[in-house]
C-alpha positions as CSV (number, residue, x, y, z in Angstrom):
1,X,9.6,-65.5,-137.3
2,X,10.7,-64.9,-133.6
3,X,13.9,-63.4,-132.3
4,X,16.2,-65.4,-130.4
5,X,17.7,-64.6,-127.0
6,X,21.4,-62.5,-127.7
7,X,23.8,-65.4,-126.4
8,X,27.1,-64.9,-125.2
9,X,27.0,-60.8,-126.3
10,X,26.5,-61.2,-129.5
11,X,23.7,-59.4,-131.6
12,X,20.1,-60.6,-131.8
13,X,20.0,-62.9,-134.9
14,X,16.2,-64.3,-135.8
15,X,16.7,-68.4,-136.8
16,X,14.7,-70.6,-138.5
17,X,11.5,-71.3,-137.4
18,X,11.0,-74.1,-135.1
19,X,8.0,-74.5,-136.9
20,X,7.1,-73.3,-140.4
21,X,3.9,-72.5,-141.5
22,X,0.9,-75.1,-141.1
23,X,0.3,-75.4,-145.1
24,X,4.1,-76.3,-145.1
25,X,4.4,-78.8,-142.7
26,X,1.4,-80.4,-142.5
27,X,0.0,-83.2,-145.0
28,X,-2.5,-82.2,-147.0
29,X,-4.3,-83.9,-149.5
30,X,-4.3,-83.9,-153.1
31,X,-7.0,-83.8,-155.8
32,X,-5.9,-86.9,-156.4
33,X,-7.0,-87.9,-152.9
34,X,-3.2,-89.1,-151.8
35,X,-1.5,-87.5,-149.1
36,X,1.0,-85.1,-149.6
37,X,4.3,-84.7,-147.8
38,X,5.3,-82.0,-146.3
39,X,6.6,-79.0,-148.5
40,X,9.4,-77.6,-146.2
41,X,11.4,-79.2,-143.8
42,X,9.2,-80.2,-140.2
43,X,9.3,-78.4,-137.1
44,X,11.5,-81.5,-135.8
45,X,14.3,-81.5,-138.8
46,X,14.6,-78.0,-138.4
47,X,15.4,-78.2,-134.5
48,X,17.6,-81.2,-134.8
49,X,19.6,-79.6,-137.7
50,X,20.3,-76.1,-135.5
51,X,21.0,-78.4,-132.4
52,X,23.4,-80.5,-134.9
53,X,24.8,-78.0,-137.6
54,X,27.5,-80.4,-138.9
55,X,25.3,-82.9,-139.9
56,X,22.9,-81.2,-141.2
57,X,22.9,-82.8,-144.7
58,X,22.6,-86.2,-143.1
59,X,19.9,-85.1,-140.8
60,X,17.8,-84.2,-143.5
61,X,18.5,-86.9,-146.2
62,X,17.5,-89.7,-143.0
63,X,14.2,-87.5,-142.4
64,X,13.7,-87.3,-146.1
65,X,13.7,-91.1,-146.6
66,X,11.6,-91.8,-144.1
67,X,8.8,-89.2,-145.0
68,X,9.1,-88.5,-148.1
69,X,9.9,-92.3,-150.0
70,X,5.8,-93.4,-148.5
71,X,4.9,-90.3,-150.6
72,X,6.9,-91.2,-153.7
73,X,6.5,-94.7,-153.8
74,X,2.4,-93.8,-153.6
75,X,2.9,-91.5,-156.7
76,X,4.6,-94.1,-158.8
77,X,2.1,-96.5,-158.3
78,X,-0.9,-94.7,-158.9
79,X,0.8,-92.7,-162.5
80,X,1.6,-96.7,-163.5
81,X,-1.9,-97.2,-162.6
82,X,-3.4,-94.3,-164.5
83,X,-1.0,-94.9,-167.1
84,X,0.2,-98.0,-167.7
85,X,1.9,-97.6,-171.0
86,X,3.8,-94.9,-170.1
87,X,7.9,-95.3,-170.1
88,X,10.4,-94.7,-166.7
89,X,11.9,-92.0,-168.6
90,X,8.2,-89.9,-169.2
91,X,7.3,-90.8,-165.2
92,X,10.6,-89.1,-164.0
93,X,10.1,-86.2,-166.4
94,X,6.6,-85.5,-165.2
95,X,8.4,-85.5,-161.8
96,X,11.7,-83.4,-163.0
97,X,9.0,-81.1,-164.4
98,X,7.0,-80.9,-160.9
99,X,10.0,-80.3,-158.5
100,X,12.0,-77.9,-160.8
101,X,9.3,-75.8,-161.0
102,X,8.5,-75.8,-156.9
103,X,12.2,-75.2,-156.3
104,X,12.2,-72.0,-158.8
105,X,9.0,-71.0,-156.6
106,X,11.2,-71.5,-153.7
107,X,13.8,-68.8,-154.4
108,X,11.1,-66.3,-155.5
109,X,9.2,-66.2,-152.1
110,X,11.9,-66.7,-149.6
111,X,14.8,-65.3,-151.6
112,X,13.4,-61.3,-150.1
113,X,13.9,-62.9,-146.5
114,X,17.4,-61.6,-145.8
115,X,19.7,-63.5,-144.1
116,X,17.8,-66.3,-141.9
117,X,14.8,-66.7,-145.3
118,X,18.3,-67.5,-147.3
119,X,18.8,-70.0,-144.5
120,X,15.6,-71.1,-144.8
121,X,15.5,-71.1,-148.3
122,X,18.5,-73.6,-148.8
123,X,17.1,-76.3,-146.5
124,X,13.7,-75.8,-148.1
125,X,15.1,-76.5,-151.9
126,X,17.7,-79.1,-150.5
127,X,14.3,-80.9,-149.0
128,X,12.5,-80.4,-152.6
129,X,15.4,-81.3,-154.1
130,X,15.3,-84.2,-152.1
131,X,11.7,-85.2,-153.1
132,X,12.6,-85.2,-156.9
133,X,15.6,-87.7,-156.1
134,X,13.0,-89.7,-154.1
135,X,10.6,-89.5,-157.1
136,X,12.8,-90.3,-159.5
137,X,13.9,-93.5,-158.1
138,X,10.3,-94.6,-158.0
139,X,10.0,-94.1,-161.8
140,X,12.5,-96.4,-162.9
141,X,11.0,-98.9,-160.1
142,X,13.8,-98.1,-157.4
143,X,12.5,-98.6,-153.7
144,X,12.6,-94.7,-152.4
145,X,12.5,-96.0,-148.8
146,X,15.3,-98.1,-148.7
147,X,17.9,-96.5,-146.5
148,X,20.2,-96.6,-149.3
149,X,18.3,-93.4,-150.7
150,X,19.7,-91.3,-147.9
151,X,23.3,-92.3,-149.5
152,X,22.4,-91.6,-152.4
153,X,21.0,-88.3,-151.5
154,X,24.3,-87.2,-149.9
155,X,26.6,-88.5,-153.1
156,X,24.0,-86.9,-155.7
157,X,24.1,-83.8,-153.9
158,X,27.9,-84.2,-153.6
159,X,27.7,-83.5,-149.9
160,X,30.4,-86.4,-149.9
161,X,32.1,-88.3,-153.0
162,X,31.5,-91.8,-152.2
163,X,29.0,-93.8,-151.4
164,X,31.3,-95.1,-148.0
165,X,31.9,-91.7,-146.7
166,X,27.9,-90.8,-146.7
167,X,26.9,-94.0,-145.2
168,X,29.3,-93.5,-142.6
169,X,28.5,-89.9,-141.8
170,X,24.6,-91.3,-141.9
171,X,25.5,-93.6,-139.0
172,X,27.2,-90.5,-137.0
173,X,23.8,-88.8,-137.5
174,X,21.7,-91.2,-136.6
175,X,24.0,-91.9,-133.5
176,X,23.7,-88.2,-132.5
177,X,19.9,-88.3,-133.2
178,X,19.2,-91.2,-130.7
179,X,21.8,-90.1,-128.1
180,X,19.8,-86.7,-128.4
181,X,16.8,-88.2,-128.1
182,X,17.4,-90.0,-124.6
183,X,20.5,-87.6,-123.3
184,X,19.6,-83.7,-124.9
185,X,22.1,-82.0,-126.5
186,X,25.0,-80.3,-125.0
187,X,25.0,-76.6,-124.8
188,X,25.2,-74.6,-128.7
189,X,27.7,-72.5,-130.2
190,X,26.6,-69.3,-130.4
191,X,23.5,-68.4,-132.2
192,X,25.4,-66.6,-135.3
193,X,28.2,-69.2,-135.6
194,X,25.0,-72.2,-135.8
195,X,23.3,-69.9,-138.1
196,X,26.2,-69.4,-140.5
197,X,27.4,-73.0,-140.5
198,X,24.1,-74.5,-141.0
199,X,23.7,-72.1,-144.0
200,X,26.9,-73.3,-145.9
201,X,26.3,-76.9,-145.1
202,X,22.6,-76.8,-146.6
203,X,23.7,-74.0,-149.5
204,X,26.6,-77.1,-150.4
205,X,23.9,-79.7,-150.0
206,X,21.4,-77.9,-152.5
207,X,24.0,-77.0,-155.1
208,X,24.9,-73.6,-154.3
209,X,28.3,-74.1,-154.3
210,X,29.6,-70.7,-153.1
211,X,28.4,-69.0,-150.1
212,X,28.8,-66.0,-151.1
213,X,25.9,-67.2,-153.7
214,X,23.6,-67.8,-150.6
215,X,24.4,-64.4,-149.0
216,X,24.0,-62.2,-152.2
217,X,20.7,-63.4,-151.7
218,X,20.1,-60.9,-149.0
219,X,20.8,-57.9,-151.1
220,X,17.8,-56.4,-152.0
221,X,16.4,-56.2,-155.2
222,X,18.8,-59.1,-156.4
223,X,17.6,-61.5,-154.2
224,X,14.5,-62.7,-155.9
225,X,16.1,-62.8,-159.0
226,X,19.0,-64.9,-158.3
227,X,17.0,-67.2,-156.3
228,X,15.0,-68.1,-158.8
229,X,18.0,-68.6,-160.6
230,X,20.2,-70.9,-158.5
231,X,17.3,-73.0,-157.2
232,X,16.6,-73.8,-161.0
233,X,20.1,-74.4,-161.9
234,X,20.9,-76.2,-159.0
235,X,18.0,-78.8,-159.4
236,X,17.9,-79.4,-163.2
237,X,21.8,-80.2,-162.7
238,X,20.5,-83.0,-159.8
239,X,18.0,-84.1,-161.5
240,X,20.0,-84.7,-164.6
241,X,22.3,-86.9,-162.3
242,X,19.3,-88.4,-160.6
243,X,18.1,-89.8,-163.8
244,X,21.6,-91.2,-165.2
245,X,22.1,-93.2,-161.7
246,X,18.4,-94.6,-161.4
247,X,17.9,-95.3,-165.0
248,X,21.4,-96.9,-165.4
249,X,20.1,-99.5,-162.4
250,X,22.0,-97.9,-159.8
251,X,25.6,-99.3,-160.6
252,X,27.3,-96.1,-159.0
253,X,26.9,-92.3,-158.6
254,X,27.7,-90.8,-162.4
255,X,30.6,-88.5,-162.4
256,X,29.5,-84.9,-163.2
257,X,29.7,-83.9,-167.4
258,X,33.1,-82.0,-167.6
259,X,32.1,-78.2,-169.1
C-alpha cells in the first residue's frame, strides 16, 4: 500500500490501493475449469469510487452486475448440470454457505489493517456480498445480469428503500461514469474527507450500520475479532433477504423481520 501526496496541509493518509493484489483481481480458474471473478473489487472500481465517493454503492452494484452475473449465471448452470435433481432452495444454500464463509475470511485478514484495511475491508465484503446476491438469483433461475440486479443490490443492502430511488441514483452513476470517462473528473476533496466518506457509504452498503463499528475495527487486538463478526452477521442477515425476494419471484424487496 502506497502513501498519498499530503493535500491541502492535511496529514499523510495511505488509500486504497489502486490496485489490489494480482490473486484478487485477476480471474483465475477453478478446479472446476470455470473462470472465477474477481475476489475484491478491480483496480478500476476502486479508482472510480475514491474519484466518486457519493456513489459509491452504485458504482459497485453497476460493476458488480456486469462482472460478476457472467460468473453466477455459469455456476448455476453447471450445479443444475451436475445435479439435476437438486431444489433452488439447496443451490442458494450451497451458495449462502460459500460467500458467508469468504466474507468471515474477509474481516479476519484485513480487519488488523487500521484505518485504510477497514476501508478496504467494507468494499471487499460489500463486493462478496454482492456475489452471494448475484448467486442467489441464479438459483431460483433469476437472470443475474439483468440490470435490475444492480437495484436490487442497493434495496437489499438497504443503501436506499425503494426500488425507484436506486434506479435513479444508478442512472446518476452511470452518468458520472461516462462523463468521467470522456471529461476527467474535477479536482477531489481532500484525501481524508474521500477516505472517511467512502468508508461510511461502503460500511452502510455492507451492513455495518454504525461507523463507529467500522472504526473500532482499527483498535488493535479487537479488530480481528469483530471483523469476523460483523462480516458474518452482516451477510447471513442479506442473504436471508436475498433468498425471501428471489425465491418469492421477485414481487418486491421483503421488509426486514421486526426483533
Amino acid at each position: 500500500m502506497t502513501d498519498a501526496v499530503p493535500v491541502d496541509d492535511e496529514p499523510t493518509v495511505p488509500t486504497p490501493p489502486p490496485a489490489t493484489p494480482a490473486a484478487a483481481t485477476t480471474p483465475v480458474t477453478t478446479p472446476t475449469g470455470e473462470p472465477d471473478a474477481p475476489e475484491a473489487p478491480p483496480a478500476t472500481l476502486w479508482d472510480r469510487m475514491r474519484e466518486d465517493p457519493q456513489y459509491a454503492p452504485e458504482h459497485l452494484a453497476l460493476e458488480a452486475v456486469r462482472r460478476l452475473g457472467p460468473e453466477a449465471a455459469a455456476w448455476a448452470a453447471r450445479v443444475r448440470a451436475e445435479r439435476p435433481d437438486a431444489s433452488a432452495d439447496e443451490l442458494a444454500e450451497q451458495a449462502v454457505r460459500r460467500f458467508v464463509n469468504r466474507a468471515r475470511l474477509s474481516g479476519a485478514v484485513s480487519g488488523a489493517a487500521g484505518l485504510p484495511g477497514a476501508v478496504i475491508d467494507v468494499g471487499v465484503l460489500a463486493w462478496t456480498q454482492a456475489r452471494l446476491v448475484l448467486h442467489v438469483a441464479a438459483a431460483y433461475g433469476v437472470d443475474p445480469v439483468h440490470p435490475d440486479r444492480a437495484t436490487d443490490l442497493l434495496v437489499l443492502q438497504k443503501v436506499h428503500k425503494a426500488a425507484e430511488a436506486a434506479r435513479l441514483a444508478l442512472g446518476v452513476a452511470a452518468g458520472r461514469e461516462r462523463a468521467g470517462a470522456l471529461f476527467g473528473h474535477a479536482a477531489q476533496s481532500p484525501l481524508g474527507r474521500v477516505m472517511l466518506q467512502l468508508g461510511v457509504r461502503l460500511a452502510r452498503m455492507a451492513g455495518v450500520r454504525a461507523a463507529k463499528r467500522m472504526f473500532a475495527k482499527v483498535v488493535p487486538g479487537a479488530a480481528i475479532i469483530l471483523g469476523t463478526w460483523a462480516n458474518s452477521s452482516a451477510t447471513k442477515d442479506l442473504a436471508e433477504r436475498a433468498r425471501a425476494l428471489y425465491r418469492a419471484g421477485r414481487p418486491g424487496v421483503p421488509q426486514p423481520r421486526q426483533p
